[in-house]
N, C-alpha and C positions, 0 to 999 in steps of 0.2 A: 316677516321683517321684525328686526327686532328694535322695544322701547326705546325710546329717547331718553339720556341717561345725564345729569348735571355733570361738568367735568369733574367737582368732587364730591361726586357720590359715589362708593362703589359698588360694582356690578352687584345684582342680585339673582343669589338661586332662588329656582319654586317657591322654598319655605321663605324667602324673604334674607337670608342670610346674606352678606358679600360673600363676593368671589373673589380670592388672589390665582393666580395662573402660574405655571411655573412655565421657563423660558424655552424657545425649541428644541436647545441643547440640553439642557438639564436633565440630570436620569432620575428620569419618574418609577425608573425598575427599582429601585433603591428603596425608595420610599413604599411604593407596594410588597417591596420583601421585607418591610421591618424598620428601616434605619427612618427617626423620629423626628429628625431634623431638615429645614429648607433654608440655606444661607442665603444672607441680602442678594449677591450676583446670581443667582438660578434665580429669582424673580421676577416677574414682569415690575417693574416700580415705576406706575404710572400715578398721576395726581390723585385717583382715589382710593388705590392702597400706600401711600406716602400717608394721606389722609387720615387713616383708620389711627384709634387709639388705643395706645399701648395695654394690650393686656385683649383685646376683641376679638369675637369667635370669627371665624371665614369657614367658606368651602374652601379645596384646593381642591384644582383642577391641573390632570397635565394640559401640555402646549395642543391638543387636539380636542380640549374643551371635557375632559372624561373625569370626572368627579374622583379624587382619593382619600376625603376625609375631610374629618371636622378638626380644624388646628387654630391655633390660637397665635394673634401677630402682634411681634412690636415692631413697627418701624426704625428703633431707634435701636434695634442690637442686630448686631451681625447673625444673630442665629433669628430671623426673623421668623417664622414658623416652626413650632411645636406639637407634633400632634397627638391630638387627646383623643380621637375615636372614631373609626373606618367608619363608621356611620357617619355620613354628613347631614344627617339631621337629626343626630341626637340632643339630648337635652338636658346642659351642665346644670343642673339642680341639687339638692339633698340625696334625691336616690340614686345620682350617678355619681356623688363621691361615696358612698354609702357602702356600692357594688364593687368599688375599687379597694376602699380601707377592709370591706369583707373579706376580698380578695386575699389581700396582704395580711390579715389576723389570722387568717386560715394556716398559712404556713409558719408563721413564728409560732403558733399556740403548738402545732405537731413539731416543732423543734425544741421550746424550751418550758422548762418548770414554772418558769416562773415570770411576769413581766416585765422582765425587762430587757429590750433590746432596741435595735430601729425596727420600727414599724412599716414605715415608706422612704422607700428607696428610687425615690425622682422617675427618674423613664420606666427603671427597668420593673417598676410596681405601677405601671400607669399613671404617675401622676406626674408630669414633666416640670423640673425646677421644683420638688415640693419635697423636704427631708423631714419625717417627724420620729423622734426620739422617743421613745417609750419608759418610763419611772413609776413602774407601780402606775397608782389612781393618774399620777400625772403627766402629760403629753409636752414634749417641746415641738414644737412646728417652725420650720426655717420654710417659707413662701418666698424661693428667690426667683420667681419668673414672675412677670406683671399680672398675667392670668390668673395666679394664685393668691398675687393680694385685692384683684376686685374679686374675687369668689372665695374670701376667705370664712365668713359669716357663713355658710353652705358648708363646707370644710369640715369647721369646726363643730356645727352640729352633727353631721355626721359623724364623726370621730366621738365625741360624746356617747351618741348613740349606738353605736356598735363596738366598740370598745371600751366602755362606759367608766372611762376617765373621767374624774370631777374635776381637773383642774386643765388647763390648754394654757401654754406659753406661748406666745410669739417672739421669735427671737431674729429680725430683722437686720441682721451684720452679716456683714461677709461682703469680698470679691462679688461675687455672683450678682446678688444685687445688686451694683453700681455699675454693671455690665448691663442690666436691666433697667436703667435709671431712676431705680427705689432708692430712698431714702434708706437709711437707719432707724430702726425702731424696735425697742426692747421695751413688751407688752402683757399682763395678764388677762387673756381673752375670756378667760370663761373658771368663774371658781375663784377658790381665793388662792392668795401666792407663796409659796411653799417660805414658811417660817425660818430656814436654814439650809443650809447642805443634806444632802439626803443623803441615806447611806444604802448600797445598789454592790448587792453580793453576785457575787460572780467571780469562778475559779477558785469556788474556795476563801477567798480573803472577800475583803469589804472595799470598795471604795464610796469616797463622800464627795457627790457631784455637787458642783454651784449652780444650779441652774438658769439662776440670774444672770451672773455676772463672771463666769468659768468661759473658758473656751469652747467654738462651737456650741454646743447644744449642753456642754456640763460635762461629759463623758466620751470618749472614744468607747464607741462599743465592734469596731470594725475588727481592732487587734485582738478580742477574744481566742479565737481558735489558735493565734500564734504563741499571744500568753502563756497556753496551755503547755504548746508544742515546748517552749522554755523551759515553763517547770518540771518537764520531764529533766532536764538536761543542771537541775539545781540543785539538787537532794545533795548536800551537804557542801556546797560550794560557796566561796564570794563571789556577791553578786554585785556588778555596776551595771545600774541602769541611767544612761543619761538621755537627755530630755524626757525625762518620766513624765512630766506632766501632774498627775495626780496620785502617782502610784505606779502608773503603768506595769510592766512586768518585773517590778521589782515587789508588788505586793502579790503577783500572781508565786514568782517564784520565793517566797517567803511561806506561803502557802504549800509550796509544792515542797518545806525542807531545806531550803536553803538555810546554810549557817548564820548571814548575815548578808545586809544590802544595805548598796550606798545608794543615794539618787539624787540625781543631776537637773536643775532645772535653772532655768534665767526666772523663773516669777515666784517671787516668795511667796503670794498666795495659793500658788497651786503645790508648793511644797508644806504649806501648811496643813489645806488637804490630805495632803499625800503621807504625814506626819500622824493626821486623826484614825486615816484610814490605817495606817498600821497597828494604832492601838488599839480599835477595834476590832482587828482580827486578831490582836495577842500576840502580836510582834515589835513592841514595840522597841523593848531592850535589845533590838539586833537588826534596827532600823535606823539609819541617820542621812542628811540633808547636805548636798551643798550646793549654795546657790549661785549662779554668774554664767557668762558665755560658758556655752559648750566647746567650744573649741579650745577658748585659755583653757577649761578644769582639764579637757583631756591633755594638753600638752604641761599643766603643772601635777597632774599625776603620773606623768610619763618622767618627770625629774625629780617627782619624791621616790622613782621606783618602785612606786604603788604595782602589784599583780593582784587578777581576778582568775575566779575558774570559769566565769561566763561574763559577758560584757554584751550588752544589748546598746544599740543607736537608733533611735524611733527619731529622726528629725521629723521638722514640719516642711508642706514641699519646696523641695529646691528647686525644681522643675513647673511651676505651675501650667504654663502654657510652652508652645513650641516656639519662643522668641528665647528664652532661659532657659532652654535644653542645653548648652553647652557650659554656660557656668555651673548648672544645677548639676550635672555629671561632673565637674570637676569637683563641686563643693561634697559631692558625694564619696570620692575618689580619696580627699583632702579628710574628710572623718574614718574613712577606714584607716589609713594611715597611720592616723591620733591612735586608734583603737586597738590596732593589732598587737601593737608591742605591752599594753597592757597586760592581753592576756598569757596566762600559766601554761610553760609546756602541755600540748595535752588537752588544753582548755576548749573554751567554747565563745564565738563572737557571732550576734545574732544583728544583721544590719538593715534597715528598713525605709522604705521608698513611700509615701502618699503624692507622688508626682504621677500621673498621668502621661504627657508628654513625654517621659520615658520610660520605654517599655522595658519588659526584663530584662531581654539579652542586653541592653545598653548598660542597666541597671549593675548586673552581675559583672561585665566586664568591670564597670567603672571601681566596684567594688574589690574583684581581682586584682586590680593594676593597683589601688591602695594597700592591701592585704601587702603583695609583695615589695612596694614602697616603702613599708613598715618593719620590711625584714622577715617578714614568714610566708607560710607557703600552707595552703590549707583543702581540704574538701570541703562539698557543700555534701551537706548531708538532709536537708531538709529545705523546700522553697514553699512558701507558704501565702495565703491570699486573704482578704478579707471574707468574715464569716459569710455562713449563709442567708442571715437577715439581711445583708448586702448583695442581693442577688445579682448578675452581670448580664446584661441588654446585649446578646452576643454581636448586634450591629450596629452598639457604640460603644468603640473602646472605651471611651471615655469613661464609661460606668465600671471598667474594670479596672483600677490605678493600684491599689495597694500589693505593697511586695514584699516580702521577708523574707530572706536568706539565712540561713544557719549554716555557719563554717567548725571545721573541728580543725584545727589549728594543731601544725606541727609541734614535736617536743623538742 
């Protein structure tokens, strides 16, 4: 017979843990093949896992009581269970963020020269909702799941420790977070806080990340390998890069021989950025800024007659979830458009998706259908992904979102 149990208490395993249960229907095959996630409706949500507080280890058990791991629950998001480790009694301490940040060093140190890249990549590096940037000595950490900010002091010294970064950011913004019901919080956890813009070589040029007060974590380090793919395609071209951001691939392709680059941004800060970065790679005199919607510069350089030999579109996502899947493909659709008729017989237009909710093919069509909207008619010649310090959780798409298309555009 089993204990007598307060209505809000919730159940406990052997080690004393709660138990959440997943519902008769639910497929618990899912979740034993990999996929990380248990949505609020597959749960039993009875008053003592309603109860539990945001960020709290559980067992999960399927509907026939059979133990599948140690996951972490919030009540208060749709993605209520996260799981952190097929052992259900393992033990979130120092030596199991420790085993995981080892984990994840192991492969960026056999992939790059040198430090800088992301380091953890949320699910598909074991640490679910946990993104941290890498700068040299110093770490940015984005903790966007509840779990991650009560166990962030464990984190953090692990990461210290095995990675032996002097400095730890917390950079508590985003989406994600308030899906999580975290606050906002931008923090120096450990070390002192980096005196300015850092400056983070890669492809050849320099860029100078803010890592206080820049976008995301300071840097896109995702678009790396597409950068690259670009400045193949720049050796002696004009170059537009709009929404650069900081530089984007308009200091990759400045690097790669480009003649000149223009770069497109709404935030004067990240163009100023984008301005130092250039001089510091010694581009300066064949590097210039313009600032304002992307959409008006692309359609007031389409009436100054402005042409490019390559024309790059990095928006931010139009698509973030599956409610803006259809504007976002239209808004997608609406910048090829703008872009095509820029480019030079012969040219080159490189267009880019960090939408999630839409996959490629949606991606590429929408892309297509603006191409010839615009009046050209083009091959793709290259499709491209986030690098491999982005690794892809093959049974969440979600962790696979980044998209680059490279078209060679009729003469």
């Amino acid at each position: 017979m089993e204990p007598s149990l307060s209505p809000s208490a919730p159940a406990a395993a052997p080690h004393g843990r709660p138990v959440v249960r997943l519902r008769p229907k639910a497929e618990a095959r899912a979740i034993r093949h990999g996929f990380p996630w248990v949505y609020a409706d597959e749960l039993v949500m009875d008053r003592r896992t309603q109860g539990l507080e945001a960020g709290a280890l559980a067992v999960l058990e399927d509907a026939e009581r059979r133990p599948l791991g140690l996951v972490t629950v919030n009540p208060a998001s749709k993605i209520i269970c996260r799981m952190l480790d097929r052992d259900p009694g393992a033990v979130v301490d120092q030596a199991w963020f420790a085993a995981r940040v080892a984990r994840a060093l192991a492969l960026r140190d056999r992939l790059y020269a040198a430090p800088f890249y992301r380091l953890v990549h949320a699910e598909a590096d074991g640490l679910p909702g946990v993104v941290i940037d890498r700068f040299g000595d110093v770490a940015v950490v984005q903790p966007n799941a509840a779990w991650a900010e009560a166990h962030l002091d464990a984190l953090v010294a692990a990461l210290a420790a095995v990675a032996g970064v002097t400095t730890v950011i917390k950079n508590g913004a985003g989406r994600a977070r308030g899906l999580e019901g975290l606050a906002e919080e931008m923090a120096v956890v450990l070390g002192p806080a980096p005196e300015g813009p850092l400056a983070v070589p890669m492809n050849g040029a320099t860029y100078m990340a803010d890592l206080m007060g820049g976008q995301k974590t300071g840097l896109f380090y995702d678009q790396r390998e597409n950068h690259a793919f670009a400045a193949r395609l720049a050796r002696g071209a004009r170059v537009l890069d709009v929404f650069t951001h900081v530089g984007g691939f308009a200091l990759a392709a400045l690097a790669g021989g480009a003649a000149s680059a223009l770069a497109v941004d709404a935030s004067a800060a990240a163009l100023a950025l984008a301005e130092a970065g250039a001089k510091a790679s010694g581009h300066g005199d064949c590097f210039a800024t313009r600032q304002g919607d992307a959409f008006a510069a692309l359609e007031a350089l389409g009436a100054e007659g402005a042409r490019f030999d390559l024309v790059i579109c990095d928006p931010p996502a139009f698509a973030p979830a599956k409610p803006a899947l259809e504007a976002g493909l239209r808004a997608y659709e609406r910048i090829a458009r703008l872009a095509a008729p820029l480019v030079a017989p012969g040219g080159y237009l490189v267009l880019c998706s960090c939408s999630h909710a839409a996959d490629l093919s949606s991606f590429r069509n929408a892309s297509a259908r603006g191409i010839g909207r615009g009046g050209r008619r083009g091959q793709v010649i290259h499709t491209g992904f986030a690098g491999p310090d982005h690794p892809v959780l093959p049974q969440l798409a979600e962790s696979s979102y980044l998209k680059a298309l490279a078209f060679r555009l009729d003469g």
